[in-house]
Every structure is written in structure tokens, then in C-alpha cells.
C-alpha positions in Angstrom: 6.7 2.8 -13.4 3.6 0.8 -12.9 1.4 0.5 -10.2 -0.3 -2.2 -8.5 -3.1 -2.1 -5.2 -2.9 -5.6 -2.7 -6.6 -5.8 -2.4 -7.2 -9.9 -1.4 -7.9 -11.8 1.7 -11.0 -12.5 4.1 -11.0 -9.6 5.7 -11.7 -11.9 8.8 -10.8 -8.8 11.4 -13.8 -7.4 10.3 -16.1 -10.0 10.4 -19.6 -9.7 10.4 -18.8 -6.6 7.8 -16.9 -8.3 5.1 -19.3 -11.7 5.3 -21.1 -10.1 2.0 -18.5 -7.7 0.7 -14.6 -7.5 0.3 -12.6 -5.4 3.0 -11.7 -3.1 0.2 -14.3 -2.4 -0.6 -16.4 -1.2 2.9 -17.0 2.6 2.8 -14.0 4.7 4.5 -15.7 8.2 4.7 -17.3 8.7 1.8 -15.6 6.6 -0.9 -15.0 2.7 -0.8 -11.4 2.2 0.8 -10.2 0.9 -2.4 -10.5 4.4 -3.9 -7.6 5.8 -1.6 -4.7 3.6 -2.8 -5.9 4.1 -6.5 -5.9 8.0 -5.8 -2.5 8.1 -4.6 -0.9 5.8 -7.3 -2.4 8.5 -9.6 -1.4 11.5 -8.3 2.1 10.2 -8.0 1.8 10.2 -11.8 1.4 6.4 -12.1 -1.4 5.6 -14.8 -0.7 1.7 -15.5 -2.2 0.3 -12.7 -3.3 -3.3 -11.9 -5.6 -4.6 -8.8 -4.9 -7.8 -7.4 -8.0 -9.1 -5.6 -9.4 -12.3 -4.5 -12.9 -14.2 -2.8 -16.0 -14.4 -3.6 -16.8 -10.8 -4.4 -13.7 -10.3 -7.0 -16.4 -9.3 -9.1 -17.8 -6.5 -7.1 -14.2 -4.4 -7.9 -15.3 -4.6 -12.0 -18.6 -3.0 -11.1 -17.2 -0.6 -8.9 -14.2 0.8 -10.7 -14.1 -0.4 -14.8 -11.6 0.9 -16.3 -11.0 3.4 -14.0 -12.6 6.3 -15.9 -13.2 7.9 -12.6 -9.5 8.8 -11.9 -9.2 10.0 -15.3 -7.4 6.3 -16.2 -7.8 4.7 -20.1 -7.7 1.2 -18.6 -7.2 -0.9 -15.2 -6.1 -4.3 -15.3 -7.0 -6.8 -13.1 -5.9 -10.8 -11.6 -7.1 -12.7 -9.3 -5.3 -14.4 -5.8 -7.0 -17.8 -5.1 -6.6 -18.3 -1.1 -4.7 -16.6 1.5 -1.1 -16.9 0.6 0.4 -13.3 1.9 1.7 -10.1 0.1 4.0 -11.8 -1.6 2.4 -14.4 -3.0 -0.5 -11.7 -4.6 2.3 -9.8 -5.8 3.6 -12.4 -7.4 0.8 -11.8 -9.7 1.8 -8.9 -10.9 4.7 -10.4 -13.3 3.2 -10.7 -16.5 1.7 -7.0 -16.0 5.1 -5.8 -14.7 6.5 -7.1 -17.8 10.5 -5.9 -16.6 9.5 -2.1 -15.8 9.8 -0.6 -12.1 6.3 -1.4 -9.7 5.0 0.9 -6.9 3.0 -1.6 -4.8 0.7 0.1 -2.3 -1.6 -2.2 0.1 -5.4 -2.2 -0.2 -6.1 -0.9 3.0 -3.5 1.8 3.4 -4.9 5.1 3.7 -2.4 8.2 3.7 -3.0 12.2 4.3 0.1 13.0 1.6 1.8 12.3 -1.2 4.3 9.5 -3.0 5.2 11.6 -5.6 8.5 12.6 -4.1 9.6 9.1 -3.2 8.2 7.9 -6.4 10.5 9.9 -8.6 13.8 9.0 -6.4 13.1 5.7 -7.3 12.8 6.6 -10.8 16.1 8.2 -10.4 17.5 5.0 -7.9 16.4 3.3 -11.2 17.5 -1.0 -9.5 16.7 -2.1 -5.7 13.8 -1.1 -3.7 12.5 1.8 -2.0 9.7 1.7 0.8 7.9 4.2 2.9 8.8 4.4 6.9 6.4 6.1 8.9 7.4 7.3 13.2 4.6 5.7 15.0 4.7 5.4 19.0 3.3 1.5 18.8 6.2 0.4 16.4 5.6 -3.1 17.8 2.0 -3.8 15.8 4.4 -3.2 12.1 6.9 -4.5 10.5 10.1 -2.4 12.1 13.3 -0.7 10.1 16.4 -0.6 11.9 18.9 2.5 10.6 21.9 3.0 10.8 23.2 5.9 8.9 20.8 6.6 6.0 21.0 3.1 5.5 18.3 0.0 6.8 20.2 -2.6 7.8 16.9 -4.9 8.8 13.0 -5.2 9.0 12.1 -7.1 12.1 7.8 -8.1 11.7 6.3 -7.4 14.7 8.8 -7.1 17.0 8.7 -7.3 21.1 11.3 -5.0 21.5 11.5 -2.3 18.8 14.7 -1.2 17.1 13.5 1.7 15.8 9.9 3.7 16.1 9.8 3.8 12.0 7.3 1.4 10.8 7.1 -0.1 7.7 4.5 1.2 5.8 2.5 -1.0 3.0 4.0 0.8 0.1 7.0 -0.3 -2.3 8.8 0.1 -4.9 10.4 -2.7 -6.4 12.8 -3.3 -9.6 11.9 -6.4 -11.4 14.2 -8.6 -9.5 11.8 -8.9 -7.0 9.6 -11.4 -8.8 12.8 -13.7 -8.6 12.9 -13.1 -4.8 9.6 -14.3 -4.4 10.1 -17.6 -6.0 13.2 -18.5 -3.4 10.7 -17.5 -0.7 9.5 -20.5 1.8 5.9 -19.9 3.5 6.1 -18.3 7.0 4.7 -20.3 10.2 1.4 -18.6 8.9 2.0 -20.2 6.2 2.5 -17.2 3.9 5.0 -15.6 1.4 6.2 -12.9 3.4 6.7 -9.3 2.2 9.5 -8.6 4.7 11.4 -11.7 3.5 11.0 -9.9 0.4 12.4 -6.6 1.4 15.0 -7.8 3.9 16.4 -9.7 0.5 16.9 -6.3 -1.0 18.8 -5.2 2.3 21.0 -8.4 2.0 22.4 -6.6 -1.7 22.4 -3.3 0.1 19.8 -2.1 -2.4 17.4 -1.1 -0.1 16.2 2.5 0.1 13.3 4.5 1.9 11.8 7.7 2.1 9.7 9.3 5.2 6.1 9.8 5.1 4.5 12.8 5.1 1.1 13.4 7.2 -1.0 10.8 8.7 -1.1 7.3 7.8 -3.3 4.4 8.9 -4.7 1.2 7.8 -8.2 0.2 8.1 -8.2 -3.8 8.1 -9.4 -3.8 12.1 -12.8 -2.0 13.2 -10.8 0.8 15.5 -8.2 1.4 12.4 -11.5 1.7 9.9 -13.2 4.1 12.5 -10.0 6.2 12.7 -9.2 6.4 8.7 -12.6 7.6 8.3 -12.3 10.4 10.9 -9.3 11.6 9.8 -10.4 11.6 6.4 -13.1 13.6 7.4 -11.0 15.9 9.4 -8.6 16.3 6.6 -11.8 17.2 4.1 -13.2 19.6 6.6 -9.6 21.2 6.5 -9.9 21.6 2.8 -12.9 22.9 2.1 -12.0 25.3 5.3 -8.8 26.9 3.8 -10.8 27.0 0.4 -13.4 29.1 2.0 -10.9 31.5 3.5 -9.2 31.7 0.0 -12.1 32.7 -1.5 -13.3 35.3 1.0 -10.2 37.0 0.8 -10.0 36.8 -2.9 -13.7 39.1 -3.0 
């Protein structure tokens, strides 16, 4: 399976911020927010990873991350998104890199306390369809929103008034190489994008649509409250750690 990390767009929710900089790459804690997706691709065990940026600082994510040494990576590839066409349209991308394997898509700006790895090998398993991540949250409205029925999702409403469910779609996939012909039958939203819930709603259509719940916390950080909050529970969670290593060690004396 490969791997690829959203990280286009203006960032125009965090305007004056992103005037000089990509979203991704604003500081979340104390790594750039484009190190979190990239960690959990890799410790999920995914090493062939692509990052799909765009503006006028695609530049800036060469400097920062090279081949990707610093997750322990031989290589990182790299293509650009010119404009804001939506998730779909940036992943669309990813088709030559893909190259008919499995893809684990995570978004840019999603921050998560756990791991993928589970989900990551049912897929493998699952080997066709999709898989995605669902997440209980008590503002269901501000996502994209599975209905269940069974152990089954029969629907992804975006943004809904009136929830179905509380389980919000979270911005990680897994796709089987179908998916790049589901994107080209897609027709721009009244934003005027390529949808990713179009996208994933096609997969329900075949009934080859899975999920998986996940575990921990999970946030984005493309809004100034969401940034604050990723980086205090990234600090919370690091203040945990090093807590429980302590105690380890003092009882280990």
C-alpha cells in the first residue's frame, strides 16, 4: 500500500498566518503540522509516500522534508495541485504514483492521538473497495456524516443539518485503484469542487465500502480554534509520555 498526504489550498481560514507560508506547514506544537500525517502513514508501515501540495510556497515542503530522511524514509515523491479544485481533484494526482496498488490518503491537516495500523492491515486483507476512518464526535454537523446500519454505511451526508449518526468522517482513506476512475465521472460541487464524499458514497453505491473506528483524539487544525486545540493536546499527550516514562524508570532503579 502506498501513501499519500492532501497538503494544497489557501489556507484562507487562517489568514493573516498562511499569507507567507502554506497551512501545512504552520507549527502545531513543536513540529510543522505536515509532520503528523507523515508520522502516522509511517508507523502504519507505509513507506511509499507522495505529498500533494500546491501555491506559492510548494517549494517550502522540499526544503522542509527532502526525502524524508527524518522518518527514516529512502525517498518522498512529490506533485503539484494548480488552484483550488477539492480532495478529489488533488488526489487525482496521485495516479501515476499509485500506479494500480492500494492508497491510504490521509488529509494534511489531520492530526490524531493513535494509530492506523489496525485499519490499515484490514484493508490489506479487504484487498478491493474502500475503507475510511469514523470518529464519535458531539458536533457531527461541522463533517461529513456516516449513516450505519448494521456494520454496514449506507451513506455520507457533508455537513448535514440534522445528523444521522454522531460518527464523522474523518480525512483518512483507503482506496483500491478504482477510485481514480470515480474521480473522472465526478461533476464539480456548487463550490465548485471535486468532492471526496461523492467519491466515497460511489464506493457505498457497490457496497464496497468499509470503515474502522478511531482510536484517541482526533482534530483538524485548518481554523485558528482547531490549530490551538491540536497543539494543546499534542502537548498534553507529550507531557503524558514522557510522564509514564519517568515512572517506568523510577520503578525500574
Amino acid at each position: 500500500m502506498k501513501g499519500v498526504v492532501l497538503a494544497g489550498g489557501t489556507g484562507s481560514r487562517l489568514s493573516p498566518l498562511t499569507k507567507i507560508t502554506n497551512k501545512h506547514l504552520l507549527p502545531v506544537y513543536d513540529r510543522p503540522m505536515i509532520y503528523y500525517p507523515i508520522q502516522t502513514l509511517v508507523d502504519a508501515g507505509i513507506r511509499d509516500i507522495m505529498i500533494v501540495t500546491g501555491g506559492r510556497n510548494a517549494g517550502d515542503f522540499l526544503r522542509l522534508l527532502g526525502n524524508g530522511k527524518e522518518f527514516g524514509l529512502a525517498h518522498l515523491n512529490y506533485s503539484y495541485q494548480e488552484g483550488e479544485g477539492g480532495i478529489a481533484e488533488a488526489l487525482a494526482l496521485a495516479e501515476h504514483f499509485a500506479d494500480g496498488d492500494t492508497i491510504c490518503v490521509i488529509l494534511g491537516d489531520n492530526i490524531i492521538e493513535g494509530s492506523i495500523r489496525g485499519a490499515v492491515e484490514a484493508f490489506e486483507r479487504q484487498g478491493r473497495g474502500a475503507r475510511i476512518l469514523l470518529k464519535e464526535v458531539p458536533d457531527a454537523e461541522r463533517f461529513g456524516v456516516a449513516e450505519i446500519e448494521g456494520d454496514r454505511i449506507i451513506g455520507i451526508e457533508e455537513k448535514p443539518a440534522r445528523p444521522k449518526s454522531r460518527y464523522a468522517v474523518t480525512g483518512i482513506y483507503m482506496y483500491d485503484s478504482t477510485v481514480f476512475d470515480k474521480i473522472r465521472t465526478l461533476v464539480p460541487s456548487e463550490r465548485g469542487e471535486l468532492e471526496i464524499t461523492d467519491v466515497n458514497n460511489a464506493y457505498i453505491r457497490e457496497n464496497a465500502m468499509t470503515f474502522s473506528f478511531l482510536e484517541g483524539w482526533w482534530t483538524d487544525a485548518g481554523t485558528f480554534d482547531s490549530l490551538l486545540r491540536a497543539g494543546n493536546l499534542v502537548a498534553q499527550t507529550r507531557r503524558a509520555q514522557a510522564a509514564r516514562a519517568q515512572a517506568v524508570e523510577v520503578a525500574g532503579r
